[in-house]
Chimera marker file (.cmm) of the C-alpha trace (Angstrom):
<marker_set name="trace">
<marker id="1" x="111.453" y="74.499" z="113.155" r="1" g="1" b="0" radius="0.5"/>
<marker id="2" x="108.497" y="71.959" z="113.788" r="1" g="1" b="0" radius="0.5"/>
<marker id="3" x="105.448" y="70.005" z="113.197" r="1" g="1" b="0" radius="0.5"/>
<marker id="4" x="102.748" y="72.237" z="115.399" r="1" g="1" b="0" radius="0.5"/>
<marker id="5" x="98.842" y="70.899" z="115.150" r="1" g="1" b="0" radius="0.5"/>
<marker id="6" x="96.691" y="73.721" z="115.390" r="1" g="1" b="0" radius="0.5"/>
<marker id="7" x="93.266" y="73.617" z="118.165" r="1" g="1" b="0" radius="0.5"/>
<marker id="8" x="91.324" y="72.443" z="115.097" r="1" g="1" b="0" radius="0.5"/>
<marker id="9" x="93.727" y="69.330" z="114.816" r="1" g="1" b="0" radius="0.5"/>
<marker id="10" x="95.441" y="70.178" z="111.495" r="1" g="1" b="0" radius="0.5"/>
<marker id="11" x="99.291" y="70.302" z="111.063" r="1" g="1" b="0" radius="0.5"/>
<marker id="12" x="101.255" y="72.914" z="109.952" r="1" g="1" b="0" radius="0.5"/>
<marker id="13" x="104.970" y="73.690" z="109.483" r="1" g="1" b="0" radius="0.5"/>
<marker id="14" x="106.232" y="76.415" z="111.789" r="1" g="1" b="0" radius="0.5"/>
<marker id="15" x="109.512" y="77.833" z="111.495" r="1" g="1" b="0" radius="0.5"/>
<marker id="16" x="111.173" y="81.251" z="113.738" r="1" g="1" b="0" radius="0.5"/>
<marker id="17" x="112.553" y="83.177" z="111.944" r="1" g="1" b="0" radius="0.5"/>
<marker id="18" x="115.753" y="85.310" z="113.507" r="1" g="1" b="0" radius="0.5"/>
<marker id="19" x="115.766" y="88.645" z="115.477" r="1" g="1" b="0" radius="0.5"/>
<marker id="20" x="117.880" y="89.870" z="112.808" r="1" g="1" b="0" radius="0.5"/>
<marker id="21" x="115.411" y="89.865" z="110.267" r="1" g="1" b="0" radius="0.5"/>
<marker id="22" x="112.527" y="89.953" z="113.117" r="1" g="1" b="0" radius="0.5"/>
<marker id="23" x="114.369" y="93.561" z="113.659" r="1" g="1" b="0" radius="0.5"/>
<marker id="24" x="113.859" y="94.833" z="109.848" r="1" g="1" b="0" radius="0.5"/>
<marker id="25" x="109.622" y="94.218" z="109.865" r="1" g="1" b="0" radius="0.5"/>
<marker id="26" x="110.046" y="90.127" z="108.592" r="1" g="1" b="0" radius="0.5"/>
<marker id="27" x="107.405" y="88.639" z="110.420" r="1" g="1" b="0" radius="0.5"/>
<marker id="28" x="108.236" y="86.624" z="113.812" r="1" g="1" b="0" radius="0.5"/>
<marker id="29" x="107.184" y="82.831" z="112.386" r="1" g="1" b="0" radius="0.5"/>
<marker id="30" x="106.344" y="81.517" z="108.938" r="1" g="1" b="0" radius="0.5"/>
<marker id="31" x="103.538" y="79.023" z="109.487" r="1" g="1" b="0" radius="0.5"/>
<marker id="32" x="102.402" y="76.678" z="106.659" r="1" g="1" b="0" radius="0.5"/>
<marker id="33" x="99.425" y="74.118" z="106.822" r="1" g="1" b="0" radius="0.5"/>
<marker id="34" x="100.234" y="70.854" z="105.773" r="1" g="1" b="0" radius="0.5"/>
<marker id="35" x="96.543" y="70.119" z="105.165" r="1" g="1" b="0" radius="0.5"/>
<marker id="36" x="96.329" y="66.730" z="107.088" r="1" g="1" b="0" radius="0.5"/>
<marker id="37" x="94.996" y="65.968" z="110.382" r="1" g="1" b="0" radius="0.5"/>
<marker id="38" x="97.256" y="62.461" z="109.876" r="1" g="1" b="0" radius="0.5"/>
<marker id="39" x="100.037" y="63.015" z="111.753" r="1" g="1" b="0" radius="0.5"/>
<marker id="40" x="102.385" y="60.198" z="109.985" r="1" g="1" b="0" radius="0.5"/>
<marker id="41" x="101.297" y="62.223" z="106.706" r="1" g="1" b="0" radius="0.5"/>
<marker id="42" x="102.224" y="65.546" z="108.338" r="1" g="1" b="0" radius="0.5"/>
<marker id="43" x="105.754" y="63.996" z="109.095" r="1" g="1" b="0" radius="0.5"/>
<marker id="44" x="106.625" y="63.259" z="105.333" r="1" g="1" b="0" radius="0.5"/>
<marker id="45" x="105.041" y="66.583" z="104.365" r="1" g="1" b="0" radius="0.5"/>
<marker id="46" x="106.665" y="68.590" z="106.895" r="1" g="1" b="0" radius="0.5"/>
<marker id="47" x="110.061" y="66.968" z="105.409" r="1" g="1" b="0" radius="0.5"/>
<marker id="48" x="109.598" y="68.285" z="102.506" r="1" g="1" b="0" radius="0.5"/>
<marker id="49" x="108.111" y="71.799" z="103.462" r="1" g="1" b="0" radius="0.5"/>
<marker id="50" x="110.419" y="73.005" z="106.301" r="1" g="1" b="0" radius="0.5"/>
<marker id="51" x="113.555" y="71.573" z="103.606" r="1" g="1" b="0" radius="0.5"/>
<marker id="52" x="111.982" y="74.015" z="101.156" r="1" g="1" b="0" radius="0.5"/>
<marker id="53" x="111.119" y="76.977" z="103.706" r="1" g="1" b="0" radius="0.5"/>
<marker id="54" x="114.712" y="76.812" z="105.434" r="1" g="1" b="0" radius="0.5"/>
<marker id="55" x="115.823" y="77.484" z="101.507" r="1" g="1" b="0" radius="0.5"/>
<marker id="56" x="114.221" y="79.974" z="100.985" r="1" g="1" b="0" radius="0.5"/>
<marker id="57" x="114.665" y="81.892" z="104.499" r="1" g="1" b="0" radius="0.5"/>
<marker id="58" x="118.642" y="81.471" z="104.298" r="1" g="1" b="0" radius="0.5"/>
<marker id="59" x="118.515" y="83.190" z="100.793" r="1" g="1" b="0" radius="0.5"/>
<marker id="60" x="117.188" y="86.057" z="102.327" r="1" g="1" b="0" radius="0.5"/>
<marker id="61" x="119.589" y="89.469" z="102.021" r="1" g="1" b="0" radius="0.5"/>
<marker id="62" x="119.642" y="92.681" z="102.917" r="1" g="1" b="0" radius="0.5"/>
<marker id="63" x="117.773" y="93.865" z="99.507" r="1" g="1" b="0" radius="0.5"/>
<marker id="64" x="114.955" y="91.417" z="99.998" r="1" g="1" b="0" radius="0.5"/>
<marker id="65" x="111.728" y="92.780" z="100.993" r="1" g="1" b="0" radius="0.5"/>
<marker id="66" x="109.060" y="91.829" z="103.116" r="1" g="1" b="0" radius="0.5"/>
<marker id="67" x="106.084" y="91.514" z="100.736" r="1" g="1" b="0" radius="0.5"/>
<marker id="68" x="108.114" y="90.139" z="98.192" r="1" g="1" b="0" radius="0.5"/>
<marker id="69" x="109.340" y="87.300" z="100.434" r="1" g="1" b="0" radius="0.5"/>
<marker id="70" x="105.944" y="86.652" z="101.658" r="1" g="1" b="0" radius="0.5"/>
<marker id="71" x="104.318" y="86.897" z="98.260" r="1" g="1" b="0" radius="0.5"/>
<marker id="72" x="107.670" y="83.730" z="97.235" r="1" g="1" b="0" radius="0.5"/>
<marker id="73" x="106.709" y="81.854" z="99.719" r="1" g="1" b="0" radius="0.5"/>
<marker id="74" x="103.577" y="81.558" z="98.712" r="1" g="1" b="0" radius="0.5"/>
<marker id="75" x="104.344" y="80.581" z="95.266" r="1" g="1" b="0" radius="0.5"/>
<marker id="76" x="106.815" y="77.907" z="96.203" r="1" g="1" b="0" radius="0.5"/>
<marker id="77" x="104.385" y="76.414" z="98.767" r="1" g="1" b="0" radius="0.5"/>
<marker id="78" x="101.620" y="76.448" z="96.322" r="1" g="1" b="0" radius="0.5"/>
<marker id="79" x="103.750" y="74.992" z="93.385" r="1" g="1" b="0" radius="0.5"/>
<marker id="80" x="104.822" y="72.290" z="96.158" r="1" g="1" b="0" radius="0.5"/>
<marker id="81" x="101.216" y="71.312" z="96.725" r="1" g="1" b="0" radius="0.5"/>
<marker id="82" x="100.454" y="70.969" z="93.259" r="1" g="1" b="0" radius="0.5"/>
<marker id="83" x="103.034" y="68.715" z="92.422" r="1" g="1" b="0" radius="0.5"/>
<marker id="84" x="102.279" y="66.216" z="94.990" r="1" g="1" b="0" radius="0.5"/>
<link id1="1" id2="2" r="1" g="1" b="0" radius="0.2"/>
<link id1="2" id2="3" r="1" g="1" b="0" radius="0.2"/>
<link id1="3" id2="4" r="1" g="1" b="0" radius="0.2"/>
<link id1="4" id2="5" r="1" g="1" b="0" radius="0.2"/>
<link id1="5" id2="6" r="1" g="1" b="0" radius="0.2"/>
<link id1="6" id2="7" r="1" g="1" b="0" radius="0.2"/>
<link id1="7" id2="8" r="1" g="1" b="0" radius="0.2"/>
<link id1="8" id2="9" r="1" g="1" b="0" radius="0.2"/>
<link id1="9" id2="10" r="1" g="1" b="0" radius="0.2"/>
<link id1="10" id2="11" r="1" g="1" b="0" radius="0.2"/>
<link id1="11" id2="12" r="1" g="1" b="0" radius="0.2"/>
<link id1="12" id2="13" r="1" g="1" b="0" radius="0.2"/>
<link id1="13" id2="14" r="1" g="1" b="0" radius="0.2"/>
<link id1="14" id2="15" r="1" g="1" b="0" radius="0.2"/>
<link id1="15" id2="16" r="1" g="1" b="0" radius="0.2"/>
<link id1="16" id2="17" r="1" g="1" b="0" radius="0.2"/>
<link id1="17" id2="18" r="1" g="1" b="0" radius="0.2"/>
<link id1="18" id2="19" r="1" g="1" b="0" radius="0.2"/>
<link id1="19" id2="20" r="1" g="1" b="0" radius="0.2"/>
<link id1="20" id2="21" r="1" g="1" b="0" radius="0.2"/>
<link id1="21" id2="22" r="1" g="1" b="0" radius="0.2"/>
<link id1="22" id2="23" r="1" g="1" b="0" radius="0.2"/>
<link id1="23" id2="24" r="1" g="1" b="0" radius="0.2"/>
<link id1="24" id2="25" r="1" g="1" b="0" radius="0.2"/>
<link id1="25" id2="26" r="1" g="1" b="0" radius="0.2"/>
<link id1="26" id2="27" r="1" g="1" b="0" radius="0.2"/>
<link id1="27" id2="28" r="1" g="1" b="0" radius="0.2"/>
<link id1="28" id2="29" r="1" g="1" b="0" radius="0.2"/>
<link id1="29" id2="30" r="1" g="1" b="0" radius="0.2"/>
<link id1="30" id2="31" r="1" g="1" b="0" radius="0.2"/>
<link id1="31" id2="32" r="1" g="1" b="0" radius="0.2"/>
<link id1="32" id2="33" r="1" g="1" b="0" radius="0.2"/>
<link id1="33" id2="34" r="1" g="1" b="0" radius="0.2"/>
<link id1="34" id2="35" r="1" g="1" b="0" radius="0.2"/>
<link id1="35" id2="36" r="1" g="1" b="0" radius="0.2"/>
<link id1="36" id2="37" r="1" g="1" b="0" radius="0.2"/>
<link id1="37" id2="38" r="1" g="1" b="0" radius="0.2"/>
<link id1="38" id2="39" r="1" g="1" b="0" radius="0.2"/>
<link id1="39" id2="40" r="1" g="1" b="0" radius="0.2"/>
<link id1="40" id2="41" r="1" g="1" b="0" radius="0.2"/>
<link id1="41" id2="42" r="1" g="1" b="0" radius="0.2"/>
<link id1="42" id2="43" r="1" g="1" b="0" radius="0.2"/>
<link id1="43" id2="44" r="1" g="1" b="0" radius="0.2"/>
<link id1="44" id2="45" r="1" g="1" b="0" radius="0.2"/>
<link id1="45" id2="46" r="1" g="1" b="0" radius="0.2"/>
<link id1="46" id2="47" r="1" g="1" b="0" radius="0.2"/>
<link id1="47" id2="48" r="1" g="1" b="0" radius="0.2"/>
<link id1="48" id2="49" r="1" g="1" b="0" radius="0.2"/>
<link id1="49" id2="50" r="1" g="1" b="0" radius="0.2"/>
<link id1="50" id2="51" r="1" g="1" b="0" radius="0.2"/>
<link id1="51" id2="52" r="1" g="1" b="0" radius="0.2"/>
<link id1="52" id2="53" r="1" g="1" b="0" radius="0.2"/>
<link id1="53" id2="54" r="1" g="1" b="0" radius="0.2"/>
<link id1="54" id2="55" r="1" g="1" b="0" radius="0.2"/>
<link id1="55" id2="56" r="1" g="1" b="0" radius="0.2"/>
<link id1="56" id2="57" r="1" g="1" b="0" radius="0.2"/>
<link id1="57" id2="58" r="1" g="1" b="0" radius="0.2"/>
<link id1="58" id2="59" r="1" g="1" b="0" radius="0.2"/>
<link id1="59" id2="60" r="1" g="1" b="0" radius="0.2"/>
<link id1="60" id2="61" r="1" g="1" b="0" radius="0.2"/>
<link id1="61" id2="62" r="1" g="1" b="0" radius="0.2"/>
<link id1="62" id2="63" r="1" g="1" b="0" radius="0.2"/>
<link id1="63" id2="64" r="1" g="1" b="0" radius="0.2"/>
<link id1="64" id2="65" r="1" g="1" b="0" radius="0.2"/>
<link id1="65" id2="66" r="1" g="1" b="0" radius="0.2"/>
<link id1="66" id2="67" r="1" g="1" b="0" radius="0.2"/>
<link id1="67" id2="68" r="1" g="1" b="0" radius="0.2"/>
<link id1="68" id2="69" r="1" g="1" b="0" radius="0.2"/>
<link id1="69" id2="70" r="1" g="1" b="0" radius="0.2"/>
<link id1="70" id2="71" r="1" g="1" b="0" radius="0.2"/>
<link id1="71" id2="72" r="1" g="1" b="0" radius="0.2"/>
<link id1="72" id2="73" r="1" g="1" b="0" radius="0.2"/>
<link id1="73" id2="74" r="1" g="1" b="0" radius="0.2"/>
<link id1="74" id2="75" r="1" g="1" b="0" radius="0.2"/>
<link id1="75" id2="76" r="1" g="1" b="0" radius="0.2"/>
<link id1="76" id2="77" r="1" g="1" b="0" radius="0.2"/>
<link id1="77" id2="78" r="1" g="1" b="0" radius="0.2"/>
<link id1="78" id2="79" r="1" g="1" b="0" radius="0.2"/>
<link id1="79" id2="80" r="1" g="1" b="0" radius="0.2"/>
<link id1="80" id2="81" r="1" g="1" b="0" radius="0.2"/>
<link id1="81" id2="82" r="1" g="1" b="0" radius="0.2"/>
<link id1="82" id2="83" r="1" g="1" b="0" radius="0.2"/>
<link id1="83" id2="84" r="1" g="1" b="0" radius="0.2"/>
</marker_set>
């Protein structure tokens, strides 16, 4: 898990995710965009973010599946952003 800023400057959250569940299609990162090219911003964000994303990743079992992960994190991120 880190703070990564992409070639165009902006931060994002990136956080591997295991082989395990690398091995059953998940993808091999989630990457999040903290939309700030600040990086003390991006710090307090990516608090928040990676707290939220390392949640949701360790709730994942062996019924979960892959869209409907991806489509969850997208709903939590976007209900984080709106709330801030």
């Amino acid at each position: 898990m880190y703070l990564y800023r992409a070639p165009n400057n902006v931060y994002f959250t990136r956080i591997c995710l295991a082989k395990s569940l690398r091995d059953k299609g998940f993808p091999f990162d989630v990457k999040v965009s903290l939309l700030t090219r600040d990086r003390a911003e991006a710090v307090i964000r990516n608090i928040d973010v990676a707290g939220t994303l390392k949640k949701i990743i360790k709730s994942i079992d062996h019924k979960t599946r892959i869209n409907d992960f991806i489509r969850y994190v997208d709903e939590v991120i976007n209900s984080l952003r709106s709330s801030v």
